[in-house]
C-alpha positions in Angstrom: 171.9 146.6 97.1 172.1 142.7 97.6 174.8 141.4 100.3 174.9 137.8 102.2 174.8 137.9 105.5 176.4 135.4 107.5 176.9 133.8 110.7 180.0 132.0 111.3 180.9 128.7 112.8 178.6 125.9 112.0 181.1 123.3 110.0 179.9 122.4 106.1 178.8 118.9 105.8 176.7 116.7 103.0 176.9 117.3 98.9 177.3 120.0 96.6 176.7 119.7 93.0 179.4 121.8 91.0 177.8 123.9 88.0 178.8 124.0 84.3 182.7 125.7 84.2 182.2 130.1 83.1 185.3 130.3 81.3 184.7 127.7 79.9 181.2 128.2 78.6 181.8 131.9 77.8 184.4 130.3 75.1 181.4 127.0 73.9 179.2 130.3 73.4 181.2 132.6 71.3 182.5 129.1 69.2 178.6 128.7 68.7 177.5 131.5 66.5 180.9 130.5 64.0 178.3 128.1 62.7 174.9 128.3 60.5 173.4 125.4 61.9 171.7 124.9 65.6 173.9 124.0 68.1 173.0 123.4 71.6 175.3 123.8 74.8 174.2 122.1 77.8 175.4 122.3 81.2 175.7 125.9 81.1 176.7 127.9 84.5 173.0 130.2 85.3 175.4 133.3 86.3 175.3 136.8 85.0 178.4 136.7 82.7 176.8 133.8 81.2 173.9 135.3 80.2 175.3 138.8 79.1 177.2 137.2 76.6 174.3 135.4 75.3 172.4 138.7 75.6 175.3 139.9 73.5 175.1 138.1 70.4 171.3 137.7 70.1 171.6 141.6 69.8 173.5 141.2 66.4 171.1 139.0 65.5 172.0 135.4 66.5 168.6 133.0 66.9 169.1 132.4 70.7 166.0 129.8 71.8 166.6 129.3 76.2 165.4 125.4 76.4 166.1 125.8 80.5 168.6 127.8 83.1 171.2 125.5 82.0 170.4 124.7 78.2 170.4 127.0 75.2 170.2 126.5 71.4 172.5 129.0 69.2 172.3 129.4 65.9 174.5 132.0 64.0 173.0 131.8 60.7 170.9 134.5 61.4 173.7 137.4 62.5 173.2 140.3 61.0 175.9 142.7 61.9 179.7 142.2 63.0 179.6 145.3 65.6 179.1 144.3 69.1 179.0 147.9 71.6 176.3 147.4 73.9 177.1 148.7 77.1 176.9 146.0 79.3 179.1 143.3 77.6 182.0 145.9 78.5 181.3 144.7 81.7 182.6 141.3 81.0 186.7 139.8 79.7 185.1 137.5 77.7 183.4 140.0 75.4 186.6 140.0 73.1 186.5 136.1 72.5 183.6 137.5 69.9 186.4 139.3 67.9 188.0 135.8 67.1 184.5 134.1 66.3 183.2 136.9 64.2 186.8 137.6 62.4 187.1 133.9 61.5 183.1 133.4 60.2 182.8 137.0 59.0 186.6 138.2 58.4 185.2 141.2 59.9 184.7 141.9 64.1 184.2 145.3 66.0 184.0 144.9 69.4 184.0 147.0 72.4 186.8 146.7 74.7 186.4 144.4 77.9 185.5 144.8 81.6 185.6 142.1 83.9 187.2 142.3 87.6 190.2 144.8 88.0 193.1 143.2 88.8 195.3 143.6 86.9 196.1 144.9 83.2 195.6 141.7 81.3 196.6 143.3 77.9 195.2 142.2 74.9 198.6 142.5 72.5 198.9 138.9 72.0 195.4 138.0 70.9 196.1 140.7 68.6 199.8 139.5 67.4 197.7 136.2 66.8 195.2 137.8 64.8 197.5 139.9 62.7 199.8 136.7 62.2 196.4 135.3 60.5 196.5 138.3 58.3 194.4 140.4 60.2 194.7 144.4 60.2 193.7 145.2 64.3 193.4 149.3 65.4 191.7 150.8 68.8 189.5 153.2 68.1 187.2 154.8 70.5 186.8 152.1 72.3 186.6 150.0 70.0 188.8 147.0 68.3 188.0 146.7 65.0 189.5 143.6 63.0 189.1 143.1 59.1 190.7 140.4 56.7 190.2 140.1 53.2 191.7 136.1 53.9 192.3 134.2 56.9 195.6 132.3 56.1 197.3 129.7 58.6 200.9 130.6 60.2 203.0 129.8 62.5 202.1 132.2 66.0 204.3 132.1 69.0 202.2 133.3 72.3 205.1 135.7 74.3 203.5 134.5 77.8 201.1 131.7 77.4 197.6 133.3 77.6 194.4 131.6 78.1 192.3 134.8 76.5 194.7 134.7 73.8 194.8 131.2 73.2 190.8 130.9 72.8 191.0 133.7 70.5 193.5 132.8 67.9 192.0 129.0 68.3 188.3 130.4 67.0 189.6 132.5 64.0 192.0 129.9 62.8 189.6 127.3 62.7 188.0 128.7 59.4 191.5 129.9 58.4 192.8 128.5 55.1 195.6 126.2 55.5 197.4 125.3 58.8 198.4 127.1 62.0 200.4 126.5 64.6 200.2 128.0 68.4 203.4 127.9 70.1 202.9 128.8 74.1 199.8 127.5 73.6 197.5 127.7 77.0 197.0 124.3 78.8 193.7 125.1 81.1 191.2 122.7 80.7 188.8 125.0 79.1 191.4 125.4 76.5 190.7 121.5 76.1 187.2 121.6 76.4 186.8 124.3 73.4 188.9 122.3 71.1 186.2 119.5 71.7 183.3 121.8 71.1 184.7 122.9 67.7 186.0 119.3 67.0 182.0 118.2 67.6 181.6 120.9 64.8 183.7 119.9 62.3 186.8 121.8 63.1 190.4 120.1 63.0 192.3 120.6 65.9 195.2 118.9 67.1 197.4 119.0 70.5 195.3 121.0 73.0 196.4 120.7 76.6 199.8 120.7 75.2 201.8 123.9 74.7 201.8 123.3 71.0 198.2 123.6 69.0 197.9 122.5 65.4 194.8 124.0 63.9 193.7 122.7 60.2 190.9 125.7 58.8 187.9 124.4 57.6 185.6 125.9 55.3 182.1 125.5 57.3 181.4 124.6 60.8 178.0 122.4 61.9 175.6 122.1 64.5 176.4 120.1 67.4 174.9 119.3 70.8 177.9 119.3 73.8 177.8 119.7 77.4 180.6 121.8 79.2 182.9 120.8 81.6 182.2 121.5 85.4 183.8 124.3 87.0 186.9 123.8 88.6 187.3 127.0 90.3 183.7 126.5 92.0 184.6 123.2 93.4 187.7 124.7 94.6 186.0 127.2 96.2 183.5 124.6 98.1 186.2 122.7 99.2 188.5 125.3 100.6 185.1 126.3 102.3 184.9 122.7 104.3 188.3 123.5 105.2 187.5 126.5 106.4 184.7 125.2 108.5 186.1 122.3 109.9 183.6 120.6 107.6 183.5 117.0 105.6 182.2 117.8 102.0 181.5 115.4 98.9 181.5 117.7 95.9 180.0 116.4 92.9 180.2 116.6 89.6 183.9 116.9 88.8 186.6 116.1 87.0 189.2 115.1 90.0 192.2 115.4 87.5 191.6 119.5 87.0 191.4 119.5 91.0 194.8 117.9 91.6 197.1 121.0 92.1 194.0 122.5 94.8 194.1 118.8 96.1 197.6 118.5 96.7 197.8 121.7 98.3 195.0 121.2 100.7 196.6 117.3 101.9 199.7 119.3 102.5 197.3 121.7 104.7 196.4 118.6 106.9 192.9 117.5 105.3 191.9 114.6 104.0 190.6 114.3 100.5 189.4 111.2 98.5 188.7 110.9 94.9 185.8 109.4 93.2 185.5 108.8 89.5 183.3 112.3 89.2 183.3 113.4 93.1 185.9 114.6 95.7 185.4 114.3 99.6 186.9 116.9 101.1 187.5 116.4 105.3 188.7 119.1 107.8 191.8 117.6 109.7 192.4 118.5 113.5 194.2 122.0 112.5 195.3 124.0 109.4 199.0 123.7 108.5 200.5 126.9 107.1 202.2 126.7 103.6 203.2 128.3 100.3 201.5 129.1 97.7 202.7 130.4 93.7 199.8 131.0 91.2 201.2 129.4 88.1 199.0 128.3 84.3 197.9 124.8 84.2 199.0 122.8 85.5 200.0 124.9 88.4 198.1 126.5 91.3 195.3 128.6 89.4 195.4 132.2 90.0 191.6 132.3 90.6 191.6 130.0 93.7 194.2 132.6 95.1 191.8 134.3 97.6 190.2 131.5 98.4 193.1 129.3 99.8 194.0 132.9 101.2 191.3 133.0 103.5 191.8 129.5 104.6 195.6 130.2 105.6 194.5 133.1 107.7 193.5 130.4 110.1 196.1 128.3 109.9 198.8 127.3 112.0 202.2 129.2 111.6 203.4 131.6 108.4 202.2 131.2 104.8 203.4 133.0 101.9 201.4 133.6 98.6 203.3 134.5 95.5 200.9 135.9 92.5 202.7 135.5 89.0 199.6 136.1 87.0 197.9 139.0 88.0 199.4 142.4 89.8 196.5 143.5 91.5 194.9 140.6 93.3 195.9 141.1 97.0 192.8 143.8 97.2 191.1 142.0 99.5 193.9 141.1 101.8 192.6 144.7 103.7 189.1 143.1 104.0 190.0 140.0 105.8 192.3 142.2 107.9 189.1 143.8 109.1 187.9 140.5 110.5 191.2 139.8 112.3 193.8 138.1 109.8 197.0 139.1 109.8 199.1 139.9 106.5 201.2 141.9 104.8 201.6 142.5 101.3 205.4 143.0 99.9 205.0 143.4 96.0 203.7 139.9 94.2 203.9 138.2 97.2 201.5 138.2 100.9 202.6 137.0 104.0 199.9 135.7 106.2 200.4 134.7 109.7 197.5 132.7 111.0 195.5 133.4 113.7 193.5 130.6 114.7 190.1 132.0 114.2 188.7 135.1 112.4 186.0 137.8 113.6 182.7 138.7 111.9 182.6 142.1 110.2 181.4 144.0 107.4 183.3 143.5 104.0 183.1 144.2 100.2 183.5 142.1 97.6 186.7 144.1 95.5 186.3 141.5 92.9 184.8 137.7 92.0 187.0 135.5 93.7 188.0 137.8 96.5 184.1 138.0 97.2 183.9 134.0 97.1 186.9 134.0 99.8 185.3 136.8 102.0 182.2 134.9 102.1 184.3 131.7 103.0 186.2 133.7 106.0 182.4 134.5 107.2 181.6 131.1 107.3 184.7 130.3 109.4 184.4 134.0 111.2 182.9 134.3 114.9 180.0 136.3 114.9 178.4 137.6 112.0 179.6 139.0 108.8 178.0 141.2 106.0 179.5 140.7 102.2 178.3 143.5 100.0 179.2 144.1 96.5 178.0 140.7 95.6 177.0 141.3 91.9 180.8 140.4 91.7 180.5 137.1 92.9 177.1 136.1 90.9 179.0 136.9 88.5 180.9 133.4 88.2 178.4 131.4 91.0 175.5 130.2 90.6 172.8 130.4 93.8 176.0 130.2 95.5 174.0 131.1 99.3 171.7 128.5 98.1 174.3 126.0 98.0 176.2 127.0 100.9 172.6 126.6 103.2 172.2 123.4 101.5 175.8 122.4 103.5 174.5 124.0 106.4 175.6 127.4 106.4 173.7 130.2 107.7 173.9 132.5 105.3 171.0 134.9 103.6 171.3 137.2 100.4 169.5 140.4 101.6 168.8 143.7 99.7 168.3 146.5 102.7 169.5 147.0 106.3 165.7 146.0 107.4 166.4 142.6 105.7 170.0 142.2 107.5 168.4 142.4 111.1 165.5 140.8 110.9 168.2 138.1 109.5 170.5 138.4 112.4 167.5 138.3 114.9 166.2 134.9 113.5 169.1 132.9 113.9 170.7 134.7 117.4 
């Protein structure tokens, strides 16, 4: 079983170049087979949820041609069925945005229900209030969510909590909707942004995204298109909280600085130093971590997936932090792992307490989920010692050669699959 190995202490420095945004992408691919032309998505993240999803709808019959790791052609012309059940794309959330794009291009969508990280329930009711609002019948069965429509027809939808899944979803089957619709609560994430582009480049007309209020026009075909997607704002996240960590200085490249700016404020109020370039951040280490409080909010707002991450940082800083989750009810899993390298926190409810300590211990951890993995490994770097990550296929899961990019910084860290491996490792570098 894979697992990085890693020993601690040696501060980041030099340039990272940020991949193609996953959540974002995983939306640009489902969007893609809603037309009968080619349409080519560049800038894609090489990480498995990525290419299960692809794997996904070539099964059903979509012409998939691979130009490179980070380019692929899609053309849905050639979709043959509207059931998606293969095993493995349960293993992925973003399996249900295919119930939107097949419901809107077919009027007809079975798909099994979705994996992804546990932590927490992320129900599903109001893509489906969206859908049914459209004029969709939706049932559970087996499994399964199967959605039919004899017509699409445009309404007016009001989202109960604003919902980034749910956003995407009602977004793709309105598009080819007849008449207009209207999402109320609508999502503000950048990916939310970057979709509406996509299916703008295709013909769709789509008003107001990045604003709580979406105003969808249904079309009656969609067209190729070639679009690149937006780089990953969670990954550079992580890579700067990891120069933090480390004491490091770090330009990260190939960003969009605006979608960093609640991570960025939060780590100036930390004591570091960050400078913005017109596609780059610098992020510097200042002389100590300050303590401070976190709240996961939606876009704008401190994103929920950067919650580990800045987590593992604050274990090291100076005085008490707090970290209030309003998103998700199960994230504080890993909170035990980085207690087993010497941080100190409690968890009361949605919110954890974490009194830094200065400086963390190596030790052997598991990856509970994609993020938390990400922060465990950014705790290593930081960690005295040597630490062993296992569980990884979480975190390739949303990184892409993420060791490889970490050595490039300096970092000594190896992926390894057997104990032999991990020695031989820990002998090399002392």
């Amino acid at each position: 079983m894979e697992k990085y190995v890693i020993k601690g202490g040696t501060p980041l420095h030099g340039v990272v170049e940020i991949s193609g945004a996953k959540n974002a992408a995983l939306a640009l691919i489902a969007a893609a087979i809603m037309a009968d032309e080619d349409v080519t998505i560049e800038n894609l993240p090489d990480v498995s949820d990525i290419n299960q999803l692809i794997a996904a709808i070539e099964t059903i019959g979509a012409t998939i041609i691979r130009v490179d790791r980070h380019t692929v052609i899609i053309n849905g012309k050639t979709i043959s069925s509207h059931v998606v059940e293969e095993e493995y794309i349960k293993k992925i959330r973003a399996s249900y945005y295919l119930l939107g794009a097949l419901l809107g291009k077919f009027h007809k969508a079975e798909v099994a229900l979705p994996g992804g990280c546990v932590i927490g329930a992320r129900p599903i009711d109001q893509h489906l209030k969206g859908f049914r609002a459209l004029g969709a019948e939706v049932i559970q069965d087996h499994g399964m969510l199967n959605a039919y429509a004899k017509q699409l027809v445009g309404n007016h939808i009001f989202f109960d909590v604003s919902s980034v899944g749910a956003t995407i979803n009602v977004m793709l089957a309105a598009v080819k909707a007849e008449g207009r619709t209207v999402i109320e609560n609508a999502a503000k994430e950048p990916h939310i942004v970057d979709l509406a582009n996509f299916l703008s480049s295709m013909g769709a007309d789509i008003r107001g995204a990045g604003t709580d209020k979406i105003r969808i026009t249904g079309v009656s075909s969609l067209h190729g298109t070639v679009y690149s997607t937006i780089p990953d704002q969670i990954e550079a996240g992580t890579f700067m909280c990891a120069a933090v960590a480390t004491n490091g200085d770090v330009l990260v490249k190939n960003v969009i600085p605006r979608h960093l700016e609640c991570i960025t404020s939060k780590l100036i109020e930390m004591g570091c130093t960050v400078e913005e370039y017109d596609d780059a951040v610098r992020v510097k280490a200042g002389d100590f971590i300050r303590s401070a409080h976190i709240k996961t909010l939606p876009y704008p707002g401190f994103p929920t997936d950067m919650q580990p991450q800045i987590s593992a940082v604050l274990s090291m800083a100076n005085g008490v932090s707090t970290v209030k989750e309003s998103i998700f009810e199960n994230r504080f899993k890993y909170m035990a792992e980085l207690s087993r390298m010497g941080a100190i926190n409690k968890v009361e409810g949605n919110t954890a307490i974490i009194t830094g300590v200065g400086s963390l211990e190596g030790a052997k951890v598991a990856a509970p989920d994609l993020r938390a993995g990400a922060a465990l490994v950014i705790a290593g770097l930081a960690a005295e010692g040597f630490t062993t990550v296992s569980d990884i296929v979480y975190i390739k899961r949303g990184y892409e050669k993420f060791d490889e990019k970490l050595s490039a910084l300096g970092a000594v860290i190896k992926k390894v699959d057997t104990d032999k491996e991990e020695q031989t490792f820990k002998l090399k570098v002392g």
